[in-house]
C-alpha positions in Angstrom: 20.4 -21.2 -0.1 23.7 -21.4 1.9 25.5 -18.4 3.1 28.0 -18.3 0.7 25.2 -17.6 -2.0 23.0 -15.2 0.3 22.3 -12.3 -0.8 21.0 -9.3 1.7 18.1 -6.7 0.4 17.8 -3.5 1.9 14.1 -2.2 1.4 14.2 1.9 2.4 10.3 2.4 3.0 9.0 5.4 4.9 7.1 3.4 7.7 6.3 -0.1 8.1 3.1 -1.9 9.3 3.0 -1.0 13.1 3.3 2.4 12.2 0.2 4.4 13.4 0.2 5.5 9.8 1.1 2.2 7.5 -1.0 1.4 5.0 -1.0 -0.7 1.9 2.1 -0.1 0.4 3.7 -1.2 3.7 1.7 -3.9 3.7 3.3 -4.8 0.1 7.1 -4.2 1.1 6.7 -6.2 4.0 5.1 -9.6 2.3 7.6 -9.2 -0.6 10.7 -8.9 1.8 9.1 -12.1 3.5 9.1 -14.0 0.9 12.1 -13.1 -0.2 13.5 -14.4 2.8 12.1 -17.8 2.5 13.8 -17.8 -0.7 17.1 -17.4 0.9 17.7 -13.7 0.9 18.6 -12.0 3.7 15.9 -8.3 4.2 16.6 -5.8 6.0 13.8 -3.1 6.4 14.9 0.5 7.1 12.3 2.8 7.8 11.0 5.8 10.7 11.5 5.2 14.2 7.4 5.2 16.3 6.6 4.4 20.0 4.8 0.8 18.8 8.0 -1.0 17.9 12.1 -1.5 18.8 14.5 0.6 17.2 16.0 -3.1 16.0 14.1 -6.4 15.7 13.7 -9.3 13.9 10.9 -10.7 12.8 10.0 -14.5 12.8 9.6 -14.0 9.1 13.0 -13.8 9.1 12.9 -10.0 8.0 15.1 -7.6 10.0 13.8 -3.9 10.5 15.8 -1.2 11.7 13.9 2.2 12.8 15.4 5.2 12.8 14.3 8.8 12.4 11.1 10.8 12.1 8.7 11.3 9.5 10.7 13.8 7.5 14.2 12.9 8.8 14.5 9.0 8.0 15.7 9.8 4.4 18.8 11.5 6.1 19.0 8.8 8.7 19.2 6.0 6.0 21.8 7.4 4.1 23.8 8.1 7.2 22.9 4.8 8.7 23.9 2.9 5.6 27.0 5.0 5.1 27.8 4.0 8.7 27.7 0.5 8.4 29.1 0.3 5.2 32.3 1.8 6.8 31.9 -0.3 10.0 30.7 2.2 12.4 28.3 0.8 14.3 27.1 2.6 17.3 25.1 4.7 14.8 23.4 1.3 12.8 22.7 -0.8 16.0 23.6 -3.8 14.4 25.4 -2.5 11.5 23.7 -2.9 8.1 26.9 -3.6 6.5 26.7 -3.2 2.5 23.6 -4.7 1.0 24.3 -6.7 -2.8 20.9 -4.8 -3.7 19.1 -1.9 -2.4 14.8 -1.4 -3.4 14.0 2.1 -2.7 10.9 3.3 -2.1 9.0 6.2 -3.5 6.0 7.3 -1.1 6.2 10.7 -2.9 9.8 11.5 -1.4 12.9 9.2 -2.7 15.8 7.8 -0.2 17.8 9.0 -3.2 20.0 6.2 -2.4 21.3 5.8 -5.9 23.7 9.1 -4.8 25.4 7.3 -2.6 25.7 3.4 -2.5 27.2 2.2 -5.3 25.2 -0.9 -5.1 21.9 -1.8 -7.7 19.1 0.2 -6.8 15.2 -1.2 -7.6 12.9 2.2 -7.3 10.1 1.3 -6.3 6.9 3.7 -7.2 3.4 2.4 -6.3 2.0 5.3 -7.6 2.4 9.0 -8.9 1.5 12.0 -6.0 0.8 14.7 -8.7 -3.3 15.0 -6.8 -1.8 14.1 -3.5 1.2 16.9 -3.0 -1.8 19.9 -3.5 -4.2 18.4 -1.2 -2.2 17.6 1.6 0.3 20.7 1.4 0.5 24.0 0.3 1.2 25.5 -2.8 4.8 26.0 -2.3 5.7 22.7 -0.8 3.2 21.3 -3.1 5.3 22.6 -5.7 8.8 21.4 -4.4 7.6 18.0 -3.2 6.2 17.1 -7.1 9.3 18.7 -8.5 11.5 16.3 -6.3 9.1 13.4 -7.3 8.5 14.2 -10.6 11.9 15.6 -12.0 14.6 14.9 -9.4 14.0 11.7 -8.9 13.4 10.4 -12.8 16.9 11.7 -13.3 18.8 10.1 -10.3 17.0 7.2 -11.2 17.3 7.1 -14.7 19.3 4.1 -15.1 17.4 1.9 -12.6 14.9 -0.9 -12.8 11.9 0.3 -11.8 9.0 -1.7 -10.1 5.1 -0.4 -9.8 1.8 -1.9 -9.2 -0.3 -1.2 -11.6 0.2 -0.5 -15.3 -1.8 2.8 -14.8 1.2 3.6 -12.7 3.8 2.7 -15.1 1.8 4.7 -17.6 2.5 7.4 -15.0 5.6 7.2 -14.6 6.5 6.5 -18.1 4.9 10.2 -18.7 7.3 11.4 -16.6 10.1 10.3 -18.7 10.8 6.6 -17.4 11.4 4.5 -20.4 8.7 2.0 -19.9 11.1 -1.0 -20.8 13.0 -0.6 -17.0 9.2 -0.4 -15.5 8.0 -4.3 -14.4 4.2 -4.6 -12.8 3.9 -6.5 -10.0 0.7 -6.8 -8.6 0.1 -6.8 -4.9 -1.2 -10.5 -3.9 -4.7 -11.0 -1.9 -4.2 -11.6 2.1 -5.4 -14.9 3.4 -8.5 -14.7 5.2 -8.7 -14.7 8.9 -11.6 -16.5 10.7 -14.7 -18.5 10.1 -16.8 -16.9 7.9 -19.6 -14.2 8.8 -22.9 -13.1 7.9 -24.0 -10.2 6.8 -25.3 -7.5 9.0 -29.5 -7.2 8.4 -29.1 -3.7 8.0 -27.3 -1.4 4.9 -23.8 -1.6 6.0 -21.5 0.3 4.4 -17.4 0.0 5.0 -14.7 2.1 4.5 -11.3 0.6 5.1 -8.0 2.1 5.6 -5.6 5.1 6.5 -7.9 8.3 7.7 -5.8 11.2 5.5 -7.3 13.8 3.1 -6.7 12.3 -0.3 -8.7 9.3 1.3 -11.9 11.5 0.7 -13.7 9.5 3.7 -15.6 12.5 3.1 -17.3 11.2 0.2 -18.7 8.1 2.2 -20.1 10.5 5.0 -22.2 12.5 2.9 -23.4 9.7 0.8 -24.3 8.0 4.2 -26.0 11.5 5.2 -28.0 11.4 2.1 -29.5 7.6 2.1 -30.5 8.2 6.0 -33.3 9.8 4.8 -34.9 7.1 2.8 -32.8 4.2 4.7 -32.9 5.1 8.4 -30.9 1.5 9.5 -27.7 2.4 7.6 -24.6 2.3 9.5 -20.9 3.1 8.1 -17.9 1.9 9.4 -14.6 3.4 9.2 -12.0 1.2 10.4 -8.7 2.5 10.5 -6.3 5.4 12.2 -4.7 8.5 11.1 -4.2 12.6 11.9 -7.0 13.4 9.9 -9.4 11.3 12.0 -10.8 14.7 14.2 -12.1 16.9 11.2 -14.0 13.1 9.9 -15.7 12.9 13.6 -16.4 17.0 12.9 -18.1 16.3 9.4 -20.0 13.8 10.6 -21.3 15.7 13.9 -22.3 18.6 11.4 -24.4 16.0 9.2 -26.1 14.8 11.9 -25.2 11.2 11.5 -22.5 10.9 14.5 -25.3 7.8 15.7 -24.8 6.2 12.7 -20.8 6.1 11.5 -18.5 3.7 13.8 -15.0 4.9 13.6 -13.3 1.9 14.8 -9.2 2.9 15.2 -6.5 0.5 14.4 -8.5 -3.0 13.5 -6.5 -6.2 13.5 -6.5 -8.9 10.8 -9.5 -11.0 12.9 -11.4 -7.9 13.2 -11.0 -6.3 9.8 -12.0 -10.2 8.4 -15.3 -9.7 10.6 -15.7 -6.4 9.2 -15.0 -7.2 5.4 -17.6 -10.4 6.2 -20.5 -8.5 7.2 -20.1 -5.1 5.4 -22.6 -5.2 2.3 -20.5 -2.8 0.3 -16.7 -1.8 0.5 -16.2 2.2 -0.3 -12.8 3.6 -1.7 -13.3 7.4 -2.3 -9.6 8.0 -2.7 -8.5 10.8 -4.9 -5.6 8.1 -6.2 -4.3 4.2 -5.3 -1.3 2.6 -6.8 -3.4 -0.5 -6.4 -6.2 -0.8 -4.3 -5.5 -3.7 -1.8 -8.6 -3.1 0.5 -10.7 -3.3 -2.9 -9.3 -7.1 -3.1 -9.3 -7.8 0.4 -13.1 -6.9 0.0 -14.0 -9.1 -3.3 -11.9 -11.8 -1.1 -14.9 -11.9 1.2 -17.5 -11.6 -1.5 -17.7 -7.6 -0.9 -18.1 -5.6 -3.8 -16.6 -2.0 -4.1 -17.2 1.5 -5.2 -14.4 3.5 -6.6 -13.3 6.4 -8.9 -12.1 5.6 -12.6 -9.5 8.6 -11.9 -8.0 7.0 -8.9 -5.5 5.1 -10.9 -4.6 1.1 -10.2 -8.4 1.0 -8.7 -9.3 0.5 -12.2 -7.2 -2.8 -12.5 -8.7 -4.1 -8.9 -12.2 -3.4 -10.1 -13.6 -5.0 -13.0 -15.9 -2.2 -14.1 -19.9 -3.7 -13.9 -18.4 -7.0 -12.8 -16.8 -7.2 -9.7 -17.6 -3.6 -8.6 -18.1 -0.2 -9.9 -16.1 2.4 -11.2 -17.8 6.1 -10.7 -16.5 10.1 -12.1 -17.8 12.5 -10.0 -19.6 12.3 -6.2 -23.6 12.2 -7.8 -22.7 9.1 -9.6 -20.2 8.0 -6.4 -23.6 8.0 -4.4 -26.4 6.9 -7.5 -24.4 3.6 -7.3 -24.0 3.4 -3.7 -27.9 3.7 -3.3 -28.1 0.9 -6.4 -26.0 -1.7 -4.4 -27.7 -1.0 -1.5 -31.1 -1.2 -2.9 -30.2 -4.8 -5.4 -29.8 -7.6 -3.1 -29.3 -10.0 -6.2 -26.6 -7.6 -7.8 -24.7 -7.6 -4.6 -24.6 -11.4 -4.6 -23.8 -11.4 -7.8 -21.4 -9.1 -8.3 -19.9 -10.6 -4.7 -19.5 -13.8 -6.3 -17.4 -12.6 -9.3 -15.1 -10.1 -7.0 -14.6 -13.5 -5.0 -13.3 -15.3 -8.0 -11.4 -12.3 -9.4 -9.5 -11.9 -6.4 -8.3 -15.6 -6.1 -5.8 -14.7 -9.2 -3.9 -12.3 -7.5 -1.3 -14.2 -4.7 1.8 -13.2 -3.0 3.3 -16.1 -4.4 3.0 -14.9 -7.9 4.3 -11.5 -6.8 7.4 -12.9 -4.8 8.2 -14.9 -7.8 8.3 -12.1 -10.0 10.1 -9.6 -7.4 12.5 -12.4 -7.2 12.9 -12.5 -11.1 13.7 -8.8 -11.2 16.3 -8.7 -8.3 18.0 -11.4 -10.2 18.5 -9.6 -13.2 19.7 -6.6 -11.0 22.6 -8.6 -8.8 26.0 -9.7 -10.1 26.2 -13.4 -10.7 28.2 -15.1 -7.7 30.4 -17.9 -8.1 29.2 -21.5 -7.0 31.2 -24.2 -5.5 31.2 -27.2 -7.8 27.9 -29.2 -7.4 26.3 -27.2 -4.9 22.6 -26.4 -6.2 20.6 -22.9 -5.3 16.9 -23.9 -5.0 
């Protein structure tokens, strides 16, 4: 695509992928403003300013990222960032941002309210409803504000947008919020590529659980299931591989259950080592109290790893084909009866291994990119063309 017929994206996200905290909905923003690039767009990511990364950089991808602010402040920052390079003062942008043809605004609980004020096409982007999340992680009065913003605020400011989610459990969600479900497209996150040769699995019950440590994560869950099947399977190990504030009470919990010996926390893992990990694990957990999607469940099945996860956590329920590629459970007696079943059914585990493989090859980044590219198309003004010239 030439210049003439560029168009620039602005993704507002809360953090990106070198964040201490990023997860799987940065993970998402980030492949889909890739790919958007090697369709000709120009992306800009705006998100909160962290010690592992430049204020400004751009990435061989081709996708720009612009960090400013703090965890709470970066919703002010974009709007005075974007205000500032929409008006050509740039000291504040860095590189100014200059005006975007389309804005996607992200939804991690909190809007960037952007709709208010760029008069440009605004994409929300929701990957899931907080309604659980706000009263676990805060208290009852910014629990109470926080789903008031998401919940009422935000449907209204938004109410004439096109809306993009992950999951139709999510735009079930959000459509019982008051989003008419004709502006809500699902787009599915696509499945990572695998890094590394393959490995075997580990001759003792391994047990994985992958991701951001945070309450709603319930890593809890895992510990006392691991606790529990010591006693009748003293090689079991669990892994938890991944970083977060939350990761000191976890180390607590599993001191007081006596199984400190046998959980690995492992940090920050990076793509070779988390491959390793997913290769040798005999069985992927996902206790969360809600997922948009459930992208480590699919990165599991990639390998052949089967997961456990709850039928109330939402899009988990789309990335687990219930008795097929995984299990769905209700409460924490059935989280840890089918734990113990896995563990104990070789043949099941292979089976149901083989099936998550195959399951996960239908979901690609491609596919996604190409629908994410149909819906930014509908939302941006048609452009003239000089005579002849052709826009792959």
């Amino acid at each position: 695509m030439t210049d003439a017929l560029s168009r620039h994206i602005l993704f507002l996200n809360w953090r990106d992928t070198r964040h201490p905290e990023g997860g799987g909905s940065e993970v998402y923003i980030e492949r889909v403003a890739a790919e958007m690039a090697a369709r000709g767009y120009r992306s800009t990511i705006f998100c909160q300013a962290h010690a592992n990364a430049p204020a400004d950089e751009t990435k061989p991808d081709g996708v720009r990222v612009v960090r400013r602010g703090g965890r709470h402040t970066v919703y002010l920052f974009a709007a005075l960032v974007y205000l500032a390079g929409a008006l050509g003062f740039g000291p504040l942008a860095g590189r100014r941002l200059g005006r975007p043809d389309l804005i996607v605004d992200v939804c991690n609980g909190l809007p960037f309210l952007s709709r208010v004020y760029a008069r440009r096409p605004v994409i929300a982007l929701v990957h899931h409803v907080h309604r659980e999340q706000w009263r676990v992680i805060f208290g009852p009065v910014p629990a109470r504000i926080g789903w008031w913003i998401e919940s009422r605020l935000a449907i209204r400011v938004y109410r004439s947008c096109r809306y993009v989610t992950v999951s139709e459990s999510s735009r079930a969600e959000l459509a019982g919020l008051g989003v008419d479900a004709g502006r809500i497209t699902v787009i599915r996150n696509g499945t990572p590529t695998a890094v590394g040769p393959p490995a075997a699995r580990t001759g003792h019950p391994s047990l994985l659980v992958l991701g951001r440590l945070v309450p709603h994560k319930r890593v809890e869950l895992a510990l006392r299931a691991t606790a529990l099947l010591a006693l009748e399977m003293p090689a079991i190990e669990l892994v938890v591989a991944g970083q977060g504030w939350w990761e000191a009470p976890l180390r607590r919990l599993a001191a007081d259950l006596g199984i400190a010996g046998r959980v690995r926390f492992t940090g920050f893992v990076s793509e070779a080592e988390k491959h390793g990990l997913l290769c040798r694990s005999w069985l992927a957990l996902t206790p969360s109290i809600k997922e948009g999607w459930g992208l480590t469940i699919v990165e599991a099945a990639a390998h052949g790893t089967p997961s456990v996860a709850f039928r109330s956590a939402g899009g988990v329920c789309e990335a687990i084909v219930d008795g097929r590629t995984g299990l769905l459970v209700d409460d924490e007696l059935e989280f840890l009866k089918a734990v113990r079943r896995f563990l104990r059914d070789a043949d099941r585990r292979a089976e149901m291994g083989r099936a998550a493989r195959e399951y996960a090859r239908g979901f690609t980044w491609d596919v996604s990119a190409d629908a994410f590219a149909g819906v930014v198309a509908g939302q941006l003004p048609r452009v003239p063309r000089p005579r002849g010239q052709r826009v792959p």
